[in-house]
BALOBA-1460 file (C-alpha; in Angstrom, 3 decimals):
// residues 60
<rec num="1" residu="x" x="129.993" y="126.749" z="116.144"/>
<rec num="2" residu="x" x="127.722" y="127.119" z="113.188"/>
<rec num="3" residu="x" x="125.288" y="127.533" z="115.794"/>
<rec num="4" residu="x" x="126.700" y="131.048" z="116.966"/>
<rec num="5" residu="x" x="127.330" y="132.144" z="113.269"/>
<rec num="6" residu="x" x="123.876" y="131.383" z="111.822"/>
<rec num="7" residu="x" x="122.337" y="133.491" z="114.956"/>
<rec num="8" residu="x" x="125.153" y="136.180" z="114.192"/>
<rec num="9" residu="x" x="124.036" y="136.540" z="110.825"/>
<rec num="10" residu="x" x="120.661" y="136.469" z="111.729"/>
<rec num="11" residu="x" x="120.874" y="139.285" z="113.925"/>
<rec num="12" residu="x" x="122.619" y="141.869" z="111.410"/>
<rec num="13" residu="x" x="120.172" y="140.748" z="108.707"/>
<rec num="14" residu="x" x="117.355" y="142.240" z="111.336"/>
<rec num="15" residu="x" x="119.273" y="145.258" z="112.486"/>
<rec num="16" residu="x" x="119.891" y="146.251" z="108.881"/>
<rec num="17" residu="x" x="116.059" y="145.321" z="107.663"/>
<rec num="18" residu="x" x="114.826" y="147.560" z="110.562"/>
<rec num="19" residu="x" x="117.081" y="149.989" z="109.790"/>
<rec num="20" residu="x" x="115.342" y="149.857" z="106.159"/>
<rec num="21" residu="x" x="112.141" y="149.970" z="107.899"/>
<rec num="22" residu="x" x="112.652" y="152.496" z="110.021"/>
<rec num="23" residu="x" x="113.694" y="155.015" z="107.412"/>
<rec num="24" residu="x" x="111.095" y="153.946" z="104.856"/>
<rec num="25" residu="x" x="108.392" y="154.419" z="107.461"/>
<rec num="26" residu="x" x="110.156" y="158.200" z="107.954"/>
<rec num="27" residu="x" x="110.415" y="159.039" z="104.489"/>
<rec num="28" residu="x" x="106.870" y="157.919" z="103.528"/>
<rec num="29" residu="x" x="105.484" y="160.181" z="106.391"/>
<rec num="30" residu="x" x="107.554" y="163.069" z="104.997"/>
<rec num="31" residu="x" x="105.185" y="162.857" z="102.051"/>
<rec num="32" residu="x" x="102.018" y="163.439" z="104.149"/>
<rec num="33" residu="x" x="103.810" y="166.370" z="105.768"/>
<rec num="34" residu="x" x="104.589" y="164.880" z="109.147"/>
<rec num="35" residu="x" x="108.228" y="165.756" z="109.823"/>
<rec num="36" residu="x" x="109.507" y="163.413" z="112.672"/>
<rec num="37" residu="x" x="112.779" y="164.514" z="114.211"/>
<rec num="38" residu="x" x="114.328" y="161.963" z="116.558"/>
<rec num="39" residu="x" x="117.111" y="161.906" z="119.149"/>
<rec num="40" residu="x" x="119.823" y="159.158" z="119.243"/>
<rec num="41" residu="x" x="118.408" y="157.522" z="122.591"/>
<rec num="42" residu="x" x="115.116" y="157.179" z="120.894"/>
<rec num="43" residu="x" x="116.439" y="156.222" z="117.367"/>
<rec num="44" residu="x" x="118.520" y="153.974" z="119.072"/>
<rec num="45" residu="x" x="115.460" y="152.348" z="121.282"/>
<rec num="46" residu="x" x="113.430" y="152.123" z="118.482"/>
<rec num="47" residu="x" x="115.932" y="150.502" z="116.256"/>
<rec num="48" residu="x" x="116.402" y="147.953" z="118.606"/>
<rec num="49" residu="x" x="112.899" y="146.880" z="119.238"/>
<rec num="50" residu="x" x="112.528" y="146.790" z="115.472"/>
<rec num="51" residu="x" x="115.247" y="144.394" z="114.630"/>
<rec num="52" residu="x" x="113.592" y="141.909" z="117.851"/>
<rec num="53" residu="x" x="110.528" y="142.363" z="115.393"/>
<rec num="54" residu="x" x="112.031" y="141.333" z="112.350"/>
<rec num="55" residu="x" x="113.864" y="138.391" z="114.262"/>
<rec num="56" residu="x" x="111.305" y="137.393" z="115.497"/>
<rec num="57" residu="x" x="108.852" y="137.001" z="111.959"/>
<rec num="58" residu="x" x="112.355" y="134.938" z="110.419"/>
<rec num="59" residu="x" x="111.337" y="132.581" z="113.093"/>
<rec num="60" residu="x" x="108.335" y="131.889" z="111.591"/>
């Protein structure tokens, strides 16, 4: 059981760090005048593929 909770917790600890990352990345490009504007599919697609990012460097 601990099993399924440990891999739970690991899995909103990466879609809330991406969800950090994602933003950051946004907000620092806002300062070099890029100004990204992003529909839900693709927010959603990208968020996604960051969090298997970030789970996959806590593996390591």
């Amino acid at each position: 059981m601990s099993k399924y909770i440990s891999g739970l917790i690991n899995l909103i600890a990466s879609l809330v760090v991406s969800t950090f990352i994602i933003y950051a990345i946004n907000f620092i490009a806002g300062f070099s005048g890029a100004d990204y504007s992003f529909t839900n599919g693709e927010v959603f697609v990208i968020w996604i593929l960051m969090a298997i990012l970030v789970n996959n460097c806590f593996k390591k």
